[in-house]
C-alpha positions as a LaTeX table, in Angstrom:
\begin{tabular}{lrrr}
\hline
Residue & $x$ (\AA) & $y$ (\AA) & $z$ (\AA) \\
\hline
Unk1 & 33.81 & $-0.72$ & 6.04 \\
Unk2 & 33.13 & $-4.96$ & 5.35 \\
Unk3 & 35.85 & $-6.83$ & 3.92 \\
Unk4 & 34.64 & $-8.93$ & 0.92 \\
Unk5 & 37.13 & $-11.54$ & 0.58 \\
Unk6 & 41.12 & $-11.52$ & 0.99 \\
Unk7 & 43.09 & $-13.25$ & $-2.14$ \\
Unk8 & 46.73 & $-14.50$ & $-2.06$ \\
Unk9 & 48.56 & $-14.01$ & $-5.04$ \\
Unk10 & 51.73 & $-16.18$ & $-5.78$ \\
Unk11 & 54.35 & $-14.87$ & $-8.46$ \\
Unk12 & 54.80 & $-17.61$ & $-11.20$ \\
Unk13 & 56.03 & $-17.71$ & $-14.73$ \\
Unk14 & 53.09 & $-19.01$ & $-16.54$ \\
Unk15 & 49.74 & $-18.20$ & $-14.60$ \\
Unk16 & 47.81 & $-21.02$ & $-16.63$ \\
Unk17 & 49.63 & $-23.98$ & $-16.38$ \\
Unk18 & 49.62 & $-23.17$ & $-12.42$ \\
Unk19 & 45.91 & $-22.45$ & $-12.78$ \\
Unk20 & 45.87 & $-25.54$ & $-14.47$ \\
Unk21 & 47.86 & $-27.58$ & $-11.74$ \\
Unk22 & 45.37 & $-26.33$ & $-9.21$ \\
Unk23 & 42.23 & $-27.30$ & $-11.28$ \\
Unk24 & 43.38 & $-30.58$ & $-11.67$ \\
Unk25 & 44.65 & $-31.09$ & $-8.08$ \\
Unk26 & 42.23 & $-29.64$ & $-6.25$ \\
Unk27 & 38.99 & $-29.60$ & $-8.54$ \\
Unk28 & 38.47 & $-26.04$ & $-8.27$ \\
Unk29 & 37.03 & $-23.74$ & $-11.18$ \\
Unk30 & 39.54 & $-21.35$ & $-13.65$ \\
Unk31 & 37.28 & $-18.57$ & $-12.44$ \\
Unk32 & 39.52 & $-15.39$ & $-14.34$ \\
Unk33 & 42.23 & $-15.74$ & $-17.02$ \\
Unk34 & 43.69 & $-11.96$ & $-18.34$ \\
Unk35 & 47.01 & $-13.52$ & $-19.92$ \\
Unk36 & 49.13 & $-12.40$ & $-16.42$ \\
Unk37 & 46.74 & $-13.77$ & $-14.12$ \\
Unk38 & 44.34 & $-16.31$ & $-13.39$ \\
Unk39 & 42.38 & $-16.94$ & $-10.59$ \\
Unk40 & 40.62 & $-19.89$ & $-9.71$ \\
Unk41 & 38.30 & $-20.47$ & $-7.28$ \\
Unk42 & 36.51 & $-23.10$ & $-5.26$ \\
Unk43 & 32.46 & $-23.21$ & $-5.03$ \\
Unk44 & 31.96 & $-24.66$ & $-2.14$ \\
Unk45 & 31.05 & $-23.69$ & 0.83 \\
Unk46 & 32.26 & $-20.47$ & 0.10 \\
Unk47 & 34.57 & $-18.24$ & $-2.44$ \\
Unk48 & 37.77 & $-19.09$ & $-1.61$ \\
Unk49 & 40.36 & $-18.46$ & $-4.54$ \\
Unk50 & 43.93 & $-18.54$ & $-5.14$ \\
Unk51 & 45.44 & $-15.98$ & $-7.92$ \\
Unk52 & 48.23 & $-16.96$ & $-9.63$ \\
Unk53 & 50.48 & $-14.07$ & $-11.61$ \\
Unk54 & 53.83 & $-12.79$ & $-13.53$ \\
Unk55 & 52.75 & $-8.92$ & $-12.62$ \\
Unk56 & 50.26 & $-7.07$ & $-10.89$ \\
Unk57 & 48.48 & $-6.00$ & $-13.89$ \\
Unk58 & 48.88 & $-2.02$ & $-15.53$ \\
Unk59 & 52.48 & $-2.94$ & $-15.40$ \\
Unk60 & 52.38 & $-2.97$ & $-11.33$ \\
Unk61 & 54.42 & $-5.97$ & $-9.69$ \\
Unk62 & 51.93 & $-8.91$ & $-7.72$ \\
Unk63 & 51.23 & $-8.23$ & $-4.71$ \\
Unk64 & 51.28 & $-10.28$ & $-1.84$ \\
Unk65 & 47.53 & $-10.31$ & $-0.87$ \\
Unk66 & 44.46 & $-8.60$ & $-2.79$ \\
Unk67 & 41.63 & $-7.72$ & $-0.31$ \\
Unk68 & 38.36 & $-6.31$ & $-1.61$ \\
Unk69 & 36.33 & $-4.31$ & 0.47 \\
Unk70 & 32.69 & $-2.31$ & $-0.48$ \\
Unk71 & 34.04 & 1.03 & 0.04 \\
Unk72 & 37.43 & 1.98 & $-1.20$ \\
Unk73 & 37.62 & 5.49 & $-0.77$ \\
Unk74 & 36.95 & 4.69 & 3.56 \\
Unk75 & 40.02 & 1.98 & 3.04 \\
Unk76 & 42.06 & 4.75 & 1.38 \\
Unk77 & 41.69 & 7.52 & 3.78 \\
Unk78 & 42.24 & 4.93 & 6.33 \\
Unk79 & 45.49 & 4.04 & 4.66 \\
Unk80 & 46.18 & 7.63 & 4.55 \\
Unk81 & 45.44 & 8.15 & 8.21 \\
Unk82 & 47.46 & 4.93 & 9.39 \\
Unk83 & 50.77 & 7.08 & 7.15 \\
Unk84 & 50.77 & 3.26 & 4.87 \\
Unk85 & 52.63 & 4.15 & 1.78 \\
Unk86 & 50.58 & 4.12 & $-0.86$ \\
Unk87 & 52.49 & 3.14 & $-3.92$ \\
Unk88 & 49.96 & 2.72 & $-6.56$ \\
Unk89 & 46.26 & 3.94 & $-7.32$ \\
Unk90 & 43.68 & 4.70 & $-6.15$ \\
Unk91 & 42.93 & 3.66 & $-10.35$ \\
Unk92 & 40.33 & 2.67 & $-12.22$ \\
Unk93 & 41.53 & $-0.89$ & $-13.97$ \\
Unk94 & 40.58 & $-1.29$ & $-17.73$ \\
Unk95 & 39.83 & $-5.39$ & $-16.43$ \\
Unk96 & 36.72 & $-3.45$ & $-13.84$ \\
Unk97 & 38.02 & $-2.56$ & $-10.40$ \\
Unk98 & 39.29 & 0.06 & $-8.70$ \\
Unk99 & 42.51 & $-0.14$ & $-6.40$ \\
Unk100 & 45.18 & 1.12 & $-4.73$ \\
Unk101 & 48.43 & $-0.67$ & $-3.24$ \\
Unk102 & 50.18 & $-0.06$ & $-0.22$ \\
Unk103 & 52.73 & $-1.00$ & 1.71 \\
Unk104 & 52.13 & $-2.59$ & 5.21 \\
Unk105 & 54.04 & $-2.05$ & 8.27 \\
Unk106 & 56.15 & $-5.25$ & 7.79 \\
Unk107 & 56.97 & $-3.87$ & 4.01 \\
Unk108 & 54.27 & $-6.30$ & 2.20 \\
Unk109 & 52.55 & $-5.00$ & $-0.65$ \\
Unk110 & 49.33 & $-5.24$ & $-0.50$ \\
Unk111 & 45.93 & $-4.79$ & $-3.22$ \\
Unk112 & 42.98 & $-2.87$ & $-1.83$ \\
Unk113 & 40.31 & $-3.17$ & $-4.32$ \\
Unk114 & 36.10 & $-2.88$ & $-5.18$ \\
Unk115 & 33.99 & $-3.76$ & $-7.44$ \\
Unk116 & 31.88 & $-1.59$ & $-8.92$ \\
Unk117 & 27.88 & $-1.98$ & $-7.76$ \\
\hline
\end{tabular}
C-alpha cells in the first residue's frame, strides 16, 4: 500500500470565497469546485492542495484530513484490523472516488480514498 497524497480540509462557510482568498494570496490554481468544496492546488514542485468545505460531501461532515492511497480495500482491512471505527463507506462517490472514514485513535476523522485507474 503507497500513499498518494494527504489533503487537509478546513470547515468554512463559503468554500469559494476561501478558495478564492487562497488563489489570490498564494497564486495557487482552483483545481475542484462541487458547490461544498473546493480544492485548490499548487503546481509546483509538487501537488500540494488545501480543500476547503461546509460538509464532507453525501451529506457526511469534513473531515479533518483526506489521504488517498492506490488500494483501498488493503487500507480498509487494515482499518479493520487496527479495530479504527469506521464511520462511513467504504462508497462509491457520484463526484468519482471511493472512500471510507474513520476515526483515529486521538478521535480525528479521517478520509481514506482512491481514484479509480
Amino acid at each position: 500500500m503507497a500513499v498518494r497524497r494527504i489533503v487537509p480540509n478546513l470547515v468554512c462557510d463559503d468554500p469559494q470565497a476561501l478558495g478564492a482568498f487562497y488563489v489570490a494570496l498564494l497564486g495557487v490554481d482552483l483545481v475542484m469546485d462541487h458547490g461544498w468544496i473546493a480544492s485548490v492546488q499548487a503546481s509546483e514542485p509538487g501537488p500540494v492542495q488545501l480543500s476547503l468545505a461546509r460538509e464532507g460531501g453525501s451529506g457526511a461532515p469534513v473531515p479533518l484530513l483526506s489521504i488517498e492511497v492506490d488500494d483501498l480495500a488493503a487500507s480498509h482491512a487494515a482499518a479493520l484490523r487496527l479495530k479504527a471505527p469506521v464511520v462511513y463507506g467504504p462508497a462509491d462517490e457520484p463526484w468519482g472516488v471511493r472512500r471510507f472514514f474513520l476515526r483515529d485513535p486521538a478521535g480525528n476523522l479521517i478520509n481514506i480514498l482512491s481514484h479509480p485507474d
